[in-house]
C-alpha positions as CSV (number, residue, x, y, z in Angstrom):
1,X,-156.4,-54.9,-179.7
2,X,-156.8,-57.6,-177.3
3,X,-159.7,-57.3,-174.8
4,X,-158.4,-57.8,-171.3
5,X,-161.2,-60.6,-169.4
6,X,-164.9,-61.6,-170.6
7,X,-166.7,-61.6,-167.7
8,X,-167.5,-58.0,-165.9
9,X,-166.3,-57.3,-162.1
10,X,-168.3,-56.8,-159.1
11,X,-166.8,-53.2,-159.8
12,X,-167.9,-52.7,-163.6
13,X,-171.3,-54.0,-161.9
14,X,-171.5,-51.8,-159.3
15,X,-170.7,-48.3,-161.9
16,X,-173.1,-49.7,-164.8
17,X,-176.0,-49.7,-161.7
18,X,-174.7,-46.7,-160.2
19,X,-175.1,-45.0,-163.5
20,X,-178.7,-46.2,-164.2
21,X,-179.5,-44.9,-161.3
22,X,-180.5,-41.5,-162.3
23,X,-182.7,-42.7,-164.9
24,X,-184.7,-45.3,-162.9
25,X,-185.4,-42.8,-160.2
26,X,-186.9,-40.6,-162.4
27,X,-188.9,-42.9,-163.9
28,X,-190.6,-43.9,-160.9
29,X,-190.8,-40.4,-160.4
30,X,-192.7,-39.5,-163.8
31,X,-194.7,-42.8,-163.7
32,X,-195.9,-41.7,-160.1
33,X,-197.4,-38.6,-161.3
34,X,-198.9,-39.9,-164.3
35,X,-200.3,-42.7,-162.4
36,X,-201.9,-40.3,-160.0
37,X,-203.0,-37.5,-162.9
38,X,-204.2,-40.3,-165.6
39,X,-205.8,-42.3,-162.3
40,X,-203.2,-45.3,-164.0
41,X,-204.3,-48.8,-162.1
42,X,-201.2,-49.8,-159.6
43,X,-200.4,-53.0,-161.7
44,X,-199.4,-50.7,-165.1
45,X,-197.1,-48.8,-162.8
46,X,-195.9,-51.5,-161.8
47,X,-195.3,-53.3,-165.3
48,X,-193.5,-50.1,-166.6
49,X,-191.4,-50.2,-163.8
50,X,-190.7,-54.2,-164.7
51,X,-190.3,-53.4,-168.5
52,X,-187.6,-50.4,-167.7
53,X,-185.4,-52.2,-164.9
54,X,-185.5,-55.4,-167.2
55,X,-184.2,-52.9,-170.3
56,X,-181.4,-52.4,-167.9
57,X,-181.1,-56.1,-167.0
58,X,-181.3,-57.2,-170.7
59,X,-178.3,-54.2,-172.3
60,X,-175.9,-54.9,-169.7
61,X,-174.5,-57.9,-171.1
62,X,-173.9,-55.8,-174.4
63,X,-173.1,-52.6,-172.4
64,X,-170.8,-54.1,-169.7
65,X,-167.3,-53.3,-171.5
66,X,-168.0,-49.9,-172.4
67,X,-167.5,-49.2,-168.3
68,X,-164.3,-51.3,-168.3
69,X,-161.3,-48.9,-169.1
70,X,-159.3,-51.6,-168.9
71,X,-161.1,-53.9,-171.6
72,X,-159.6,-52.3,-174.3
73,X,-156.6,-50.1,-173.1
74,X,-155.6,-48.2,-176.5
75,X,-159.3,-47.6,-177.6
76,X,-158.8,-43.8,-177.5
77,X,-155.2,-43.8,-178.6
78,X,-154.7,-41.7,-181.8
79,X,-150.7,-41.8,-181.5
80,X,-149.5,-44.5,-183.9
81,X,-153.0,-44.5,-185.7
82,X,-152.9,-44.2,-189.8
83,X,-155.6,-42.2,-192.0
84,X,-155.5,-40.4,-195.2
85,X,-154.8,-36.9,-195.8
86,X,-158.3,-35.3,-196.7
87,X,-157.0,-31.9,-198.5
88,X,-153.2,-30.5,-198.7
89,X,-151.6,-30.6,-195.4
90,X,-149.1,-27.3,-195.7
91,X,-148.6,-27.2,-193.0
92,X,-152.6,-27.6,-191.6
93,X,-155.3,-29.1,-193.6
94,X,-157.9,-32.0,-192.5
95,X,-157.2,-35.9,-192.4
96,X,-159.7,-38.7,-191.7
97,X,-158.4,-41.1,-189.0
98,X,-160.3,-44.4,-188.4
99,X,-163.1,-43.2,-190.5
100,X,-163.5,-39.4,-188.8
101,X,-162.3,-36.3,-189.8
102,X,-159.8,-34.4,-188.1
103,X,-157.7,-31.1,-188.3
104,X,-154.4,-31.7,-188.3
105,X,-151.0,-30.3,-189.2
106,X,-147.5,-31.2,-190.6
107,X,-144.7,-32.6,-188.7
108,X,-141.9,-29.2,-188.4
109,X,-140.1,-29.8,-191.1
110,X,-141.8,-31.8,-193.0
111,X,-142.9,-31.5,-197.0
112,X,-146.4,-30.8,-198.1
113,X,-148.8,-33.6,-197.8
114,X,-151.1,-34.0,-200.8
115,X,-154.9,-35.6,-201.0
116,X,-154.9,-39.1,-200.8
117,X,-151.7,-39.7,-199.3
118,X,-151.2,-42.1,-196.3
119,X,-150.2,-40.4,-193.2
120,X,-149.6,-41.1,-189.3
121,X,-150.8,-39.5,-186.4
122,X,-147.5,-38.8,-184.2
123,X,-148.6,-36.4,-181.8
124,X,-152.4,-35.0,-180.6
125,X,-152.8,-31.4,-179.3
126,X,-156.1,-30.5,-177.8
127,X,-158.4,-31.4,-180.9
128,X,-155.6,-31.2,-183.7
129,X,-153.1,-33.5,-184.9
130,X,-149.7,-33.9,-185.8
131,X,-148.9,-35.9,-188.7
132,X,-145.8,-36.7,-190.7
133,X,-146.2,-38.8,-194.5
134,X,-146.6,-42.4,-194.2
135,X,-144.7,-44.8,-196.7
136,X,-144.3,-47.9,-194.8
137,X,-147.3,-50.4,-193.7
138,X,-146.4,-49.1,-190.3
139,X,-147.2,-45.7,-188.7
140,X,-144.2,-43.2,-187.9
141,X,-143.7,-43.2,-184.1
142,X,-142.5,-39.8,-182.2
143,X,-142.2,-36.3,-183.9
C-alpha cells in the first residue's frame, strides 16, 4: 500500500479546518459563558482559546492523511483481503479479516470451511462477506 504524496494540499488544509470548525466555535461559545458565570479574567479565556486552536495546530501533522482519500486508495478495500475462518462457514459462520470479525458466507458452491482455515474475501454485501478457501499465499479473486 503505497501512500500517494507527503505533504497535505491546500485542499486536505482547507477540509481538516473546515471540520474543526464546529468544535472551535463551540468552545468559544462555552468558554464565553463560563467566563461571564465564573467572572473568569479575559486573559484565561484567552489562554484556553490559545491551548485548543494550538491542539488543532499541533494534531494536524499526524491527522492530515486521514482527510486525503487519495493517500491510501485501497484502505477500505476488503475484496482480495485474507483472514481466518472463526467457526464453520456452511454456508454462513464468522471470519476475522485484518484483525476484526466479520459474518461472512461461502462461495455458491463451495465446501464447508472449517476453524482455522485461511480464506479470501471475494465479494462484500452490505455488512457480510463472501468467501471462498484459501490455499495459495495469494487471495482468490472474483466469485
Amino acid at each position: 500500500m503505497a501512500k500517494k504524496h507527503d505533504r497535505p494540499s491546500l485542499r486536505i488544509i482547507l477540509k481538516y479546518i473546515l471540520l474543526q470548525l464546529p468544535g472551535q466555535v463551540s468552545f468559544v461559545f462555552i468558554v464565553l459563558l463560563l467566563r461571564q458565570w465564573l467572572e473568569a479574567p479575559v486573559y484565561l479565556a484567552w489562554g484556553l482559546l490559545a491551548f485548543w486552536v494550538g491542539k488543532d495546530l499541533a494534531f494536524f501533522p499526524f491527522l492530515w492523511r486521514f482527510y486525503d482519500p487519495n493517500q491510501y486508495p485501497d484502505r477500505f478495500r476488503m475484496v482480495g483481503r485474507k483472514g481466518v475462518a472463526l467457526s464453520r462457514l456452511n454456508p454462513d459462520g464468522y471470519v476475522r479479516v485484518r484483525g476484526e470479525r466479520w459474518q461472512a458466507g461461502t462461495a455458491e458452491g463451495q465446501d464447508p470451511v472449517e476453524p482455522g482455515e485461511a480464506i479470501g474475501v471475494v465479494a462484500v454485501d452490505r455488512l457480510k462477506l463472501t468467501v471462498k478457501r484459501c490455499t495459495e499465499d495469494k487471495p482468490p479473486v472474483g466469485k
